[in-house]
VEXDREN-2710 file (C-alpha; in Angstrom, 1 decimal):
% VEXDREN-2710
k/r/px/py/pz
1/UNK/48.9/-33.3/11.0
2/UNK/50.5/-36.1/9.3
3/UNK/47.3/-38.5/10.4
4/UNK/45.0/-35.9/8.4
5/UNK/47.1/-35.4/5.4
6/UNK/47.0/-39.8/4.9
7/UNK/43.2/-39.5/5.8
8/UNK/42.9/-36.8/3.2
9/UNK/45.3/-38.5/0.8
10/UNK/43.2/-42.0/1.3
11/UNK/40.2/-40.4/0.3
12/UNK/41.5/-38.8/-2.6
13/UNK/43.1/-42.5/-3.6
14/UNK/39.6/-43.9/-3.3
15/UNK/40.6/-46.7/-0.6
16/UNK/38.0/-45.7/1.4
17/UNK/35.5/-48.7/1.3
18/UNK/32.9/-47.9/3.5
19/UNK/29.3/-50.5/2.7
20/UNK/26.0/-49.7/3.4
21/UNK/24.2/-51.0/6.4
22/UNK/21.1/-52.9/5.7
23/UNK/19.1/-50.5/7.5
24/UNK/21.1/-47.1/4.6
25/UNK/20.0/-49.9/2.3
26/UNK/16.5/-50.5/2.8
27/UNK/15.9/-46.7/3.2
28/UNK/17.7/-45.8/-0.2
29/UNK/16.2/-48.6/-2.2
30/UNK/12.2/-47.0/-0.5
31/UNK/13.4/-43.9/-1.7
32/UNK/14.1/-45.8/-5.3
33/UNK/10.9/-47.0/-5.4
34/UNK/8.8/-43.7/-3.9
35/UNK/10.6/-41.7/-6.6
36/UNK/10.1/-43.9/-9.5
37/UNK/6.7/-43.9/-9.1
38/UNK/6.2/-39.9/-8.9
39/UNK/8.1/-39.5/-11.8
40/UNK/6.2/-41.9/-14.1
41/UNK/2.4/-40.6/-12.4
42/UNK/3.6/-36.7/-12.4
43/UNK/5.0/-34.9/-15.4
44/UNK/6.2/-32.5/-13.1
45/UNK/8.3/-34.9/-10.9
46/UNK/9.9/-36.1/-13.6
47/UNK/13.5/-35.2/-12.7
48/UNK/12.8/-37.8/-9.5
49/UNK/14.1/-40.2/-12.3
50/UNK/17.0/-38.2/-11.8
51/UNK/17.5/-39.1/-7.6
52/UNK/15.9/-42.6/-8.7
53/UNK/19.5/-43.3/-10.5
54/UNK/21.5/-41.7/-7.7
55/UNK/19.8/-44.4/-5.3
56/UNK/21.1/-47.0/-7.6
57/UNK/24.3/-46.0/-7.6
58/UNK/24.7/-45.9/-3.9
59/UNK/23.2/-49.7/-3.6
60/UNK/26.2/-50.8/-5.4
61/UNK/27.7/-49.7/-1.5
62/UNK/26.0/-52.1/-0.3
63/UNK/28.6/-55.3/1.7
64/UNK/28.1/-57.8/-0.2
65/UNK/27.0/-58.8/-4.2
66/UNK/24.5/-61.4/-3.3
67/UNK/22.7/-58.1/-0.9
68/UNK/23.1/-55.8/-3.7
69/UNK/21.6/-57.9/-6.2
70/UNK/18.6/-58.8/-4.0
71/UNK/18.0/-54.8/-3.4
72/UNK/18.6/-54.1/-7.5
73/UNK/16.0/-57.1/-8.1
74/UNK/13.6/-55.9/-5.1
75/UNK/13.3/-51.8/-6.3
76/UNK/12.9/-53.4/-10.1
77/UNK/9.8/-55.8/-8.4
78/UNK/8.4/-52.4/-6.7
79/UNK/9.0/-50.1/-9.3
80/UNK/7.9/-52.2/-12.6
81/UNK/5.2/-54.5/-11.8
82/UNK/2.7/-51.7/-11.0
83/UNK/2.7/-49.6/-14.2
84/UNK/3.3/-53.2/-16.0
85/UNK/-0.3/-55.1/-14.0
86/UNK/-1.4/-55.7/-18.1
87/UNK/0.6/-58.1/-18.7
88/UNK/-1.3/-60.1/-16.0
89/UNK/-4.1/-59.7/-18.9
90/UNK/-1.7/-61.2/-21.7
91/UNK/0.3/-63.6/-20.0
92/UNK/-1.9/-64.8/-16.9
93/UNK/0.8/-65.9/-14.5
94/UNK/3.8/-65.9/-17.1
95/UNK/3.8/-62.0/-16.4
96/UNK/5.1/-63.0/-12.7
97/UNK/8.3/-64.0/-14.8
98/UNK/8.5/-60.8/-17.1
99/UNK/8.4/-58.4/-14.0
100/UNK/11.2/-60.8/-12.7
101/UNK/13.2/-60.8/-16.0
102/UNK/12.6/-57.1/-16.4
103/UNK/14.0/-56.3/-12.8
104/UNK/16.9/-58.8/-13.2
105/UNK/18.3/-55.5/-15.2
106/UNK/18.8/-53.3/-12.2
107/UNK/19.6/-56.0/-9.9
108/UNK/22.3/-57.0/-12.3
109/UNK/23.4/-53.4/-12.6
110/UNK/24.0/-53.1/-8.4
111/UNK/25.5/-56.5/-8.7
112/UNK/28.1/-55.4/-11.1
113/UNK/28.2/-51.9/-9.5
114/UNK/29.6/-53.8/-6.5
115/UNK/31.6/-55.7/-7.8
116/UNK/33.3/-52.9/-9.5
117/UNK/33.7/-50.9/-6.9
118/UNK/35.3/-53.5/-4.9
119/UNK/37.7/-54.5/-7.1
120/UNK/39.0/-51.1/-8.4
121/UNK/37.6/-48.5/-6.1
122/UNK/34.9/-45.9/-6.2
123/UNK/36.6/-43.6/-8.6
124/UNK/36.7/-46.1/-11.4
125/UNK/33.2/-47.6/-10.3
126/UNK/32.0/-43.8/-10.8
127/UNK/33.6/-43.7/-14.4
128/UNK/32.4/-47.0/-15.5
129/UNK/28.8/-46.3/-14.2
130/UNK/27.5/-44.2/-17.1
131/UNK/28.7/-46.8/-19.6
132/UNK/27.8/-49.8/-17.8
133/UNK/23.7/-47.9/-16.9
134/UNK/23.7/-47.5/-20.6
135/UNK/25.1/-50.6/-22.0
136/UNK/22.7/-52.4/-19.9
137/UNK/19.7/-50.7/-20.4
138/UNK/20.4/-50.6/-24.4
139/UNK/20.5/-54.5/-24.3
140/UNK/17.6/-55.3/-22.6
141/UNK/15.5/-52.6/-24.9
142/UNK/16.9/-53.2/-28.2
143/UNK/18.9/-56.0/-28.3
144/UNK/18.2/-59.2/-27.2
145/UNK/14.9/-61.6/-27.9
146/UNK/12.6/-60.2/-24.6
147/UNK/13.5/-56.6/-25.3
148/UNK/11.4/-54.4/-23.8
149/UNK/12.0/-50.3/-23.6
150/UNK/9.6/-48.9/-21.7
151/UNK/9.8/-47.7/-17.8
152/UNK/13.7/-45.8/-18.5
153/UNK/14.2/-42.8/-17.1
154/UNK/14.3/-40.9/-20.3
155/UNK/10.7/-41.5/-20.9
156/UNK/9.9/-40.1/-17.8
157/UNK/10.5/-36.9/-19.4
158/UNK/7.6/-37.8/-22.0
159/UNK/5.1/-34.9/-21.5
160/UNK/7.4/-33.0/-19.7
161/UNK/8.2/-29.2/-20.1
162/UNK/12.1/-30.1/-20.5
163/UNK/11.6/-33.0/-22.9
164/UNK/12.4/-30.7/-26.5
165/UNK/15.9/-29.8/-24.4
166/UNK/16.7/-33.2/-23.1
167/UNK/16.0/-35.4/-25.9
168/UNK/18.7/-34.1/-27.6
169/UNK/20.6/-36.4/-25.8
170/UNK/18.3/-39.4/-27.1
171/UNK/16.4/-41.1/-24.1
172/UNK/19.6/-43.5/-23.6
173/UNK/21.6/-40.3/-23.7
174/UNK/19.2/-38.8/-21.0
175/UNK/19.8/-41.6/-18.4
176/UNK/23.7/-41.6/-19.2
177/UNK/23.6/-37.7/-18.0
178/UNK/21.5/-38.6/-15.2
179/UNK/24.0/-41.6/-14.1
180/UNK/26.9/-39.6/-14.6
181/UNK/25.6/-36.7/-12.4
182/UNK/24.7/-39.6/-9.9
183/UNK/28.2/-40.4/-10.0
184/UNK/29.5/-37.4/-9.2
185/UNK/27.4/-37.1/-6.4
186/UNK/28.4/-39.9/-4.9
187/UNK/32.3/-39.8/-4.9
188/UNK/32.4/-35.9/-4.7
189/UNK/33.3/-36.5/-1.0
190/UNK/35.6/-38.2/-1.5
191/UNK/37.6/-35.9/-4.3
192/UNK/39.7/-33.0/-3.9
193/UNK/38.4/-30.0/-4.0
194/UNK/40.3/-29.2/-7.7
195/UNK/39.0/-32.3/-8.8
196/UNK/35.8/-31.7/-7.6
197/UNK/35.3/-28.5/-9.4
198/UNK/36.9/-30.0/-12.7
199/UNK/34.5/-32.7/-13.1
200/UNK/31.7/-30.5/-11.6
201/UNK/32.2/-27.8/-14.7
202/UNK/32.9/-30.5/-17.2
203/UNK/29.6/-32.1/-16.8
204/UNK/27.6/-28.7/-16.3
205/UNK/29.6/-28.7/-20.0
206/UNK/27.9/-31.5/-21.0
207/UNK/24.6/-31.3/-19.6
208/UNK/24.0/-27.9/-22.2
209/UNK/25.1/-29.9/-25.4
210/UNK/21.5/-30.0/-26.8
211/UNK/21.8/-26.0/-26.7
212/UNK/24.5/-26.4/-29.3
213/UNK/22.6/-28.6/-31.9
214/UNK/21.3/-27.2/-35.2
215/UNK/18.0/-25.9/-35.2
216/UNK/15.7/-28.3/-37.7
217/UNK/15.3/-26.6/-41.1
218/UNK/12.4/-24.9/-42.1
219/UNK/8.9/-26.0/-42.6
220/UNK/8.6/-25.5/-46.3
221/UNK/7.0/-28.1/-47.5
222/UNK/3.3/-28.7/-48.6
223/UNK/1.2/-29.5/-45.0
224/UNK/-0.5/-32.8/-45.3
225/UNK/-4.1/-32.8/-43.9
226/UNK/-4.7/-36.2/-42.0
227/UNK/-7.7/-38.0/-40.3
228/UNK/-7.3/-41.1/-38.3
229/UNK/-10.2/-43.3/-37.7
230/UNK/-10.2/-45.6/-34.2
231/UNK/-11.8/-49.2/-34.9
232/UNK/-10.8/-52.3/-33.6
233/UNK/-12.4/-55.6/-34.9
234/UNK/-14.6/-54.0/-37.3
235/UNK/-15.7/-55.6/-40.2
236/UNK/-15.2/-53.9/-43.8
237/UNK/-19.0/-52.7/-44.0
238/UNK/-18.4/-50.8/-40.7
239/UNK/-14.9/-49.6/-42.0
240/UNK/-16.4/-48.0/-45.2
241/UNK/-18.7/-46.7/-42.9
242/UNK/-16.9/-44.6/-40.4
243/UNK/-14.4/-43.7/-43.6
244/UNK/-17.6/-41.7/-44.9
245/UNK/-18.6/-40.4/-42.0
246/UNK/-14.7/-38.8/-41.7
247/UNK/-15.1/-38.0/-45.5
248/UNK/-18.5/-36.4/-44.6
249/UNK/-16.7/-34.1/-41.7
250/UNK/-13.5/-33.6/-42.9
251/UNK/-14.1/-33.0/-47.0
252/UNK/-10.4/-31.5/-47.6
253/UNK/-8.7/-34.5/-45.9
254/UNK/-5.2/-35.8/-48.0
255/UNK/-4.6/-38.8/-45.9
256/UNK/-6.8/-41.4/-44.0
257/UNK/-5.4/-43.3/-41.8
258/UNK/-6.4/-46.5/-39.4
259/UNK/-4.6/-48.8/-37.0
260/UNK/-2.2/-51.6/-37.2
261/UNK/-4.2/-55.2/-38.2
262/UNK/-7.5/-52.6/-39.1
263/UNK/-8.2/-56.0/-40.6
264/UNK/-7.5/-59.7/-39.0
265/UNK/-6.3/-61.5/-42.4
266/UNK/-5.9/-59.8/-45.8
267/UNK/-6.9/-56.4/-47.4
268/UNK/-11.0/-56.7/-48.1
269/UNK/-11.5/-55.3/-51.8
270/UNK/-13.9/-53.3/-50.4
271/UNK/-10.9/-51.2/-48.9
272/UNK/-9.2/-49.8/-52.5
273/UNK/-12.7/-50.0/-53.9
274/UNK/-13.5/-47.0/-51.5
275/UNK/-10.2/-44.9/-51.9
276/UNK/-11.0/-45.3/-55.9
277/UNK/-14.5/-44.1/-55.4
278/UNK/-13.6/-41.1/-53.4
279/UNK/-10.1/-40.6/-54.7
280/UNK/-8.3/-40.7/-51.4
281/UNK/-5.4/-41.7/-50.0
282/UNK/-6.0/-44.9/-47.4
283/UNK/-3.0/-46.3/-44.6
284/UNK/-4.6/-49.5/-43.2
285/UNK/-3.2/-51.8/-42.0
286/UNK/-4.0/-55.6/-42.6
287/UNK/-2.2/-59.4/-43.2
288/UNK/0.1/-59.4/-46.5
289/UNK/0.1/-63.6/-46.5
290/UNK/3.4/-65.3/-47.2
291/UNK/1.6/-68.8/-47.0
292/UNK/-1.2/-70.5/-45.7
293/UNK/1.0/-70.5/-42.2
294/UNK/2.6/-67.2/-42.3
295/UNK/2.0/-63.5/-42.9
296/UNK/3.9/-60.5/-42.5
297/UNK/1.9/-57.7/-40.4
298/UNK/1.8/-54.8/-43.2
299/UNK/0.5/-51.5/-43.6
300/UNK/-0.9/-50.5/-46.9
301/UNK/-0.7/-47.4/-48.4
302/UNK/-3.3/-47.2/-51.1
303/UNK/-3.7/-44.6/-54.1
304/UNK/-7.0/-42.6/-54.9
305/UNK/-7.0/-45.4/-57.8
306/UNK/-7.2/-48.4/-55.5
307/UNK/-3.9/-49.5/-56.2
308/UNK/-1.3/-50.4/-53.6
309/UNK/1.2/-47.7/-53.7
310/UNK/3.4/-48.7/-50.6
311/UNK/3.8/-51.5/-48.3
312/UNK/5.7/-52.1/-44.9
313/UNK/5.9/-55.3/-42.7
314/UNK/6.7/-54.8/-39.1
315/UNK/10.0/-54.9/-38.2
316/UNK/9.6/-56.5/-34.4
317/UNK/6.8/-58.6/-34.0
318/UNK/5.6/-58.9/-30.8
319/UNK/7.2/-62.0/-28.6
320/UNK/4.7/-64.7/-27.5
321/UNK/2.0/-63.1/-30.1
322/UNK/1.3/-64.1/-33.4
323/UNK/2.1/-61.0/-35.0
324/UNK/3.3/-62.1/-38.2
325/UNK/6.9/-62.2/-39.5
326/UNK/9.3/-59.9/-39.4
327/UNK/10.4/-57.3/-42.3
328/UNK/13.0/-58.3/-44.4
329/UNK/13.2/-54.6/-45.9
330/UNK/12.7/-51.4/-44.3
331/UNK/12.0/-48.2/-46.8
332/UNK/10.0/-45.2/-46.4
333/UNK/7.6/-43.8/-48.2
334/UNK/7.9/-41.1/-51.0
335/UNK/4.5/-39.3/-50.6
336/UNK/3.1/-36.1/-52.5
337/UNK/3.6/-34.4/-49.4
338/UNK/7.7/-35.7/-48.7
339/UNK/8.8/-38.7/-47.1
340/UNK/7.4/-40.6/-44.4
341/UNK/8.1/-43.3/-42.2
342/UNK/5.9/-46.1/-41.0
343/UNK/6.5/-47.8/-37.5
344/UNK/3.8/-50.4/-36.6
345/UNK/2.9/-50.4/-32.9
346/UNK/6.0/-51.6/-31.2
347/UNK/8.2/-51.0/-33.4
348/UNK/8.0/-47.4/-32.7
349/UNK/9.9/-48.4/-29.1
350/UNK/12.9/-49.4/-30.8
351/UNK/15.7/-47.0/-31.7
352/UNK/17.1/-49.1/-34.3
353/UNK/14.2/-49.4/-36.3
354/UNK/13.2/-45.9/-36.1
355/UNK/16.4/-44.5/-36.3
356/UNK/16.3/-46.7/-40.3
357/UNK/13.6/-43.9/-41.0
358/UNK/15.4/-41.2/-40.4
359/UNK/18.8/-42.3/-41.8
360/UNK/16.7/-42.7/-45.3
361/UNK/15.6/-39.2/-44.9
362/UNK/11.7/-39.1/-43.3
363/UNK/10.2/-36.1/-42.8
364/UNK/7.8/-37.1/-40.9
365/UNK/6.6/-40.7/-38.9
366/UNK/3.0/-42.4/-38.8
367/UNK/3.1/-45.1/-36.4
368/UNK/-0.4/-47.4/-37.0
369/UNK/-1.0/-49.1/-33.4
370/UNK/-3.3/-51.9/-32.3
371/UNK/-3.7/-51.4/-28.3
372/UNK/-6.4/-53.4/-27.1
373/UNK/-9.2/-52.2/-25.2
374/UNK/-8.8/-55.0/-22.8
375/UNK/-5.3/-54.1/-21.8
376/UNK/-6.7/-51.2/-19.6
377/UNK/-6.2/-47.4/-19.6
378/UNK/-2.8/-47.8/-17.8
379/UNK/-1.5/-49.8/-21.0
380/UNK/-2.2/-47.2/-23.4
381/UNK/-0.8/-44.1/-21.2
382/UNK/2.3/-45.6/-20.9
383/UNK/2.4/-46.5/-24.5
384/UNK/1.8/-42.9/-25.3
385/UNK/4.8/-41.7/-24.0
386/UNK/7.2/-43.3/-26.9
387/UNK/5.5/-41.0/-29.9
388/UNK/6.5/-37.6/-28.2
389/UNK/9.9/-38.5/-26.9
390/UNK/10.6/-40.1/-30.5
391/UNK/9.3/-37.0/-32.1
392/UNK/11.7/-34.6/-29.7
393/UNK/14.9/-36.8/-30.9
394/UNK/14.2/-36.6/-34.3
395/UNK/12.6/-33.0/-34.8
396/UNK/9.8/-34.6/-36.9
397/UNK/5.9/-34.2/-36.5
398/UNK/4.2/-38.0/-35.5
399/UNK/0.7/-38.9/-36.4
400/UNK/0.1/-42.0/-34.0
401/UNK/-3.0/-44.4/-34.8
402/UNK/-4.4/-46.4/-32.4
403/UNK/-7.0/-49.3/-32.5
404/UNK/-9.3/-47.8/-29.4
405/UNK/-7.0/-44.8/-28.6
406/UNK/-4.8/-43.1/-26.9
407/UNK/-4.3/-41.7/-30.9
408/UNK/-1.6/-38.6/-31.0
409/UNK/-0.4/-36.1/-32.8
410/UNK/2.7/-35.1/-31.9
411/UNK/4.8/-31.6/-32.8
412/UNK/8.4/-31.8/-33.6
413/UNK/9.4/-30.5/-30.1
414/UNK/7.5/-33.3/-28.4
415/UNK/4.2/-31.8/-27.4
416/UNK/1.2/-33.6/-27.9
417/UNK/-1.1/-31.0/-30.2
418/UNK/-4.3/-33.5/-30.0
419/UNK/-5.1/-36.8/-29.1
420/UNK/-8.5/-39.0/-29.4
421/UNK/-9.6/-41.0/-26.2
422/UNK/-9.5/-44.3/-25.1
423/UNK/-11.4/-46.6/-25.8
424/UNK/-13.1/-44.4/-28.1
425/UNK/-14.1/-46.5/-30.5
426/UNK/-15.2/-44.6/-33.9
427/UNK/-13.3/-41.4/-32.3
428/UNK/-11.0/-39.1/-34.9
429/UNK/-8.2/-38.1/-35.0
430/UNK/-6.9/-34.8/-37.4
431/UNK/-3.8/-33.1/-37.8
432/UNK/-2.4/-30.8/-40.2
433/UNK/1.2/-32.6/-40.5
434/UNK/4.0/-30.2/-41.4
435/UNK/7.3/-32.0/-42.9
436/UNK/10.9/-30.4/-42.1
437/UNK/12.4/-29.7/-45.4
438/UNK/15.6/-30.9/-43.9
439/UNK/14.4/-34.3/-42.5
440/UNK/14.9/-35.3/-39.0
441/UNK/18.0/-35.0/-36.9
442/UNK/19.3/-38.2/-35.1
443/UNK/20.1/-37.1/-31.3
444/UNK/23.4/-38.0/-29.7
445/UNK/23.4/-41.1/-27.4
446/UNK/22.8/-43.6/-30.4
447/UNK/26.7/-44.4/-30.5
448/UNK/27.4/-43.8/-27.6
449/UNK/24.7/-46.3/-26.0
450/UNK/26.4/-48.8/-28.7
451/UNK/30.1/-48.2/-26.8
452/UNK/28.7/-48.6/-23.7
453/UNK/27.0/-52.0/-24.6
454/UNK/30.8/-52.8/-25.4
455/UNK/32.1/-51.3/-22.6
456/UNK/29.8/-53.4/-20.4
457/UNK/30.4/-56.3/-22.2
458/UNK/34.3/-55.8/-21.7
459/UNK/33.9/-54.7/-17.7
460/UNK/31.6/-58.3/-17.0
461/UNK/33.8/-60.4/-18.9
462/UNK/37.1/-59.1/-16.9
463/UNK/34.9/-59.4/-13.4
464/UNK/34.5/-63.0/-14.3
465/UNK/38.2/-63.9/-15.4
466/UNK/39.0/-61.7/-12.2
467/UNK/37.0/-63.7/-9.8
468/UNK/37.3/-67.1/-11.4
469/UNK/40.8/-66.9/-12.9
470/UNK/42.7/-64.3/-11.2
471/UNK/45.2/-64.2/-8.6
472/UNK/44.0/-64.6/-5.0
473/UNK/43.2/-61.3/-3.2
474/UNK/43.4/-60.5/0.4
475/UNK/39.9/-59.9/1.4
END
């Protein structure tokens, strides 16, 4: 009786330490992998991004950190490479090191996940998991020079069914639920059974916030009719071209609109010469030069008089490109229509620099995109999924551009109304863009992934006082 109650009471107290074996290892870590995959290949399996954190979780089990950071750095290897094979056509064998930096992330986050949990148990380790899954994950997408968000879990949901409910928590916010969930279902074992239903109803709490946001206002405004264009290297003659063949089909067009670098150096003259002709509206996007060196990679907006009525340099150039330099100012756009937003290519991945948009009120987002034909089909599918989880957070309609496809427009909910194919060069794109009278909403994990960022920092610098400067511990 009294050996059951200390067995109970050791479990409740957390100083139950029992590792992995290799063999729990290696099966978990397959299972990482397997699920991954289906969720980034199947809209439907989605949620296996879901299980894919719980197996993360339960590595950090594993006996010893230098084993759990070889299995984080191993399912990152498996997982990431294969949806990332283009950047064997950009970097040659410099992509072997990307996949290798990319992974570091997970293996890091089983690493510290040990380490945690060894030191102060698995009921802290399942707190500080959330925070530390977020705080990591935040860093390597937004904040550090090889940022790089694509493959979370949140985008997983991209296409999904769920995705207008979920990405109300923001797609940091979506793998903070997940990890937290994760978290719960690997200690709940090991709580009481008051405990266990406590933090079982407080996250069931949690996981409905999105039902208690506000609903976006209402969709008042003037729509804007717009027609994209997909060319990539053409020359100005061509350009003017296929802009009167989209004139020619779509007479009652507001808005034209073609890709990110539409032109490789500055604006032709040809360009507002055509939008004064017709007395149209042009977004192109082309080199503003700084000096005979430099350039900032800008989209124009041009005026049915051929003048320049908006400009705006790209936040993020691309690493190891030459993409120009980046913006020094970030504004939007007050059109006819409302306000509106430019991200150019990339920087539609980044948070902080959409996030800018909405602060200053955009009511709607055009991302121009140069995707290569060359980078393969895969490429361009995965870069599809950042428009509709982008226009989910922010309750804001998305007219995405792209050099030789996949082009998008994208509802406020975060389903795709139409789309022009890759490569499909010449293909169009239309959409009748209806702006929120309210603006966008920003979802909820945006502070929160900045705490845990801190909370992360806080937990790895302690670990390495501990370790290094700390009193000695039994073993």
């Amino acid at each position: 009786m009294n050996g059951q109650a200390a067995s109970d009471s050791d479990r409740r107290n957390g100083s139950l330490f029992k590792p992995l074996t290799l063999s729990q290892g290696v099966l978990f870590a397959l299972v990482a992998v397997v699920l991954f995959h289906l969720a980034y290949l199947f809209s439907w399996c989605a949620w296996c991004s879901a299980i894919f954190l719980y197996c993360l979780f339960r590595l950090a089990s594993l006996g010893s950190g230098k084993l759990a950071s070889r299995f984080g750095l191993a399912v990152g290897l498996a997982a990431y490479s294969p949806h990332l094979a283009f950047f064997w056509t950009l970097f040659g064998v410099g992509a072997i090191a990307l996949w290798s930096i990319l992974s570091f992330w997970l293996g890091l986050f089983v690493l510290l996940g040990r380490a945690s949990r060894a030191r102060f148990g698995p009921f802290v380790w399942a707190m500080a998991a959330p925070f530390l899954w977020t705080g990591l994950e935040y860093f390597r997408s937004e904040l550090y020079y090889l940022r790089f968000s694509w493959l979370s879990p949140g985008y997983a949901f991209s296409g999904s069914a769920v995705l207008p409910f979920l990405a109300g928590f923001g797609t940091y916010g979506i793998g903070f639920l997940f990890m937290a969930w994760a978290a719960y279902l690997g200690t709940v074992a090991q709580l009481s059974r008051v405990a266990r239903l406590v933090a079982g109803v407080m996250l069931a709490v949690v996981s409905t916030i999105p039902l208690w946001l506000t609903a976006a206002g209402s969709a008042d405004v003037k729509p804007i009719h717009v027609v994209g264009v997909q060319l990539e290297g053409s020359p100005p003659g061509m350009v003017k071209s296929a802009l009167d063949t989209a004139l020619k089909k779509y007479p009652q067009t507001d808005l034209f609109v073609l890709s990110e670098y539409a032109f490789f150096g500055p604006l032709p003259a040809q360009i507002p010469d055509w939008c004064k002709a017709h007395g149209k509206w042009l977004v192109v996007g082309a080199e503003d030069p700084i000096s005979p060196d430099q350039y900032y990679n800008t989209v124009f907006v041009i005026a049915p008089d051929g003048a320049i009525a908006f400009r705006q340099a790209k936040c993020v150039p691309v690493q190891f490109m030459k993409d120009g330099s980046p913006a020094l100012e970030q504004h939007v756009w007050n059109s006819p229509w409302g306000k509106l937003g430019f991200g150019i290519c990339y920087d539609a991945s980044y948070t902080r620099v959409t996030d800018e948009l909405i602060r200053q009120g955009a009511q709607g987002l055009i991302f121009p995109t140069m995707d290569v034909a060359e980078w393969g089909a895969a490429q361009h599918k995965l870069h599809g999924r950042i428009a509709p989880m982008r226009a989910a957070e922010y309750k804001v309609p998305i007219f995405r551009l792209c050099s030789s496809g996949i082009s998008q427009f994208v509802e406020p909910g975060g389903h795709v109304m139409a789309t022009a194919p890759f490569p499909g060069q010449g293909s169009m794109l239309t959409a009748q863009m209806v702006l929120p009278a309210q603006g966008g909403r920003m979802p909820l994990d945006r502070p929160l992934a900045e705490l845990s960022v801190v909370v992360t920092a806080a937990l790895i610098l302690f670990l390495i006082f501990d370790r290094f400067l700390g009193p000695p511990r039994r073993s």
